[in-house]
C-alpha positions in Angstrom: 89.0 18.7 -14.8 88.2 21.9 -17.0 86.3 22.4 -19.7 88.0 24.4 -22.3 85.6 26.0 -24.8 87.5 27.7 -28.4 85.7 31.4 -29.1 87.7 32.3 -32.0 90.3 30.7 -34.1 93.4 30.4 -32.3 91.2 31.7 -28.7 91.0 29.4 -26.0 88.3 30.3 -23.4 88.2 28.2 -20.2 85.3 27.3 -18.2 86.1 28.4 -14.8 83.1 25.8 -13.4 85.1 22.5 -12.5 83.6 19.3 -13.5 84.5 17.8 -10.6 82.7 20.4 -8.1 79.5 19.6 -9.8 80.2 15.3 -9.0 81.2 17.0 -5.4 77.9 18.9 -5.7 75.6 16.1 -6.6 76.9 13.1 -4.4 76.2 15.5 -1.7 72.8 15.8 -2.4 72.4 12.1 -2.9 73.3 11.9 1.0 70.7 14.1 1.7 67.9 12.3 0.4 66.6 9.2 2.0 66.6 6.5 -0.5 63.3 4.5 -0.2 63.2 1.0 0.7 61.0 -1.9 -1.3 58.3 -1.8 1.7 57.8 2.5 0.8 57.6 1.9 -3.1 55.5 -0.7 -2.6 53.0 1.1 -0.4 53.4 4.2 -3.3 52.4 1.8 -5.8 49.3 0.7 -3.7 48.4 3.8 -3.1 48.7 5.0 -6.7 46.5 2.2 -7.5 43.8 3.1 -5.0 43.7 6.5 -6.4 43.8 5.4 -10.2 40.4 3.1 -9.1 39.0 5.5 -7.0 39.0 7.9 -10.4 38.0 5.0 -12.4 34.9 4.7 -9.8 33.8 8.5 -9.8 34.4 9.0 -13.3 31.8 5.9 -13.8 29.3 7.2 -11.2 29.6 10.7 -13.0 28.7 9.7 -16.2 25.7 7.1 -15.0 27.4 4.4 -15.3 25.9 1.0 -13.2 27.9 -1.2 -10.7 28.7 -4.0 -12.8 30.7 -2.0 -15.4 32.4 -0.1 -13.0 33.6 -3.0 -10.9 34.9 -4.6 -14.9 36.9 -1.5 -15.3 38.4 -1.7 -11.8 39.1 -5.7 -11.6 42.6 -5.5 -13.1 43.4 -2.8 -10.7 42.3 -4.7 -7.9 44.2 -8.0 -8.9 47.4 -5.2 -9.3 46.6 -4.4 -5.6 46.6 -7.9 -4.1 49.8 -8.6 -5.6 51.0 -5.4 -4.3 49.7 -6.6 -0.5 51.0 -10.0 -0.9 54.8 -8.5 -2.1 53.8 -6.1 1.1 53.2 -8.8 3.6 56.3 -10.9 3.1 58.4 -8.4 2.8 56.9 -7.4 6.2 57.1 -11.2 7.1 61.2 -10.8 6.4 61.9 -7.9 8.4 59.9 -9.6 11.5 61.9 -12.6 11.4 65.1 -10.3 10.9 64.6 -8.6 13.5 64.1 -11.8 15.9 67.4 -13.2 14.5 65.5 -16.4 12.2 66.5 -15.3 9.0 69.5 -17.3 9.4 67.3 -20.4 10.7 69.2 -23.8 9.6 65.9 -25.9 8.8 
């Protein structure tokens, strides 16, 4: 499909860039990136986490700040963390028993 663009009254100019080329264009780079599966996002998120509390932490130690505070700040990122390592460990759980063939167990 072209896109037709008017210059002037009565003028038509066409673009010579097909819209289709650019779909072509961009499916192929979809195959060249590998999409991510749950167990990589997950372990992004954790370690985005661990980075955002490890700030938290020197930020507190920078400005004099004593344990007890700190750790206050960092608790919700910590609970955020162990749900992220308990959504890690089944998913790792799943793929085990996938890959012994139980995932299809008849209990």
């Amino acid at each position: 499909m072209q896109i037709g663009f008017s210059a002037q009254k009565g003028t038509s100019v066409t673009n010579l860039y097909n819209t289709s080329d650019r779909s072509k264009e961009r499916n192929a780079d979809i195959g060249k990136t590998k999409k991510k599966s749950a167990l990589e996002l997950l372990m992004e998120q954790k370690s985005k986490l661990q980075d955002s509390k490890n700030a938290i932490m020197a930020e507190g130690v920078k400005n004099g700040e004593d344990s007890l505070s700190i750790k206050q700040k960092t608790a919700d990122i910590d609970k955020q963390i162990e749900e992220v390592d308990k959504q890690i460990s089944k998913i790792q759980i799943d793929d085990k028993q996938k890959a012994l063939g139980k995932d299809k167990m008849i209990i």
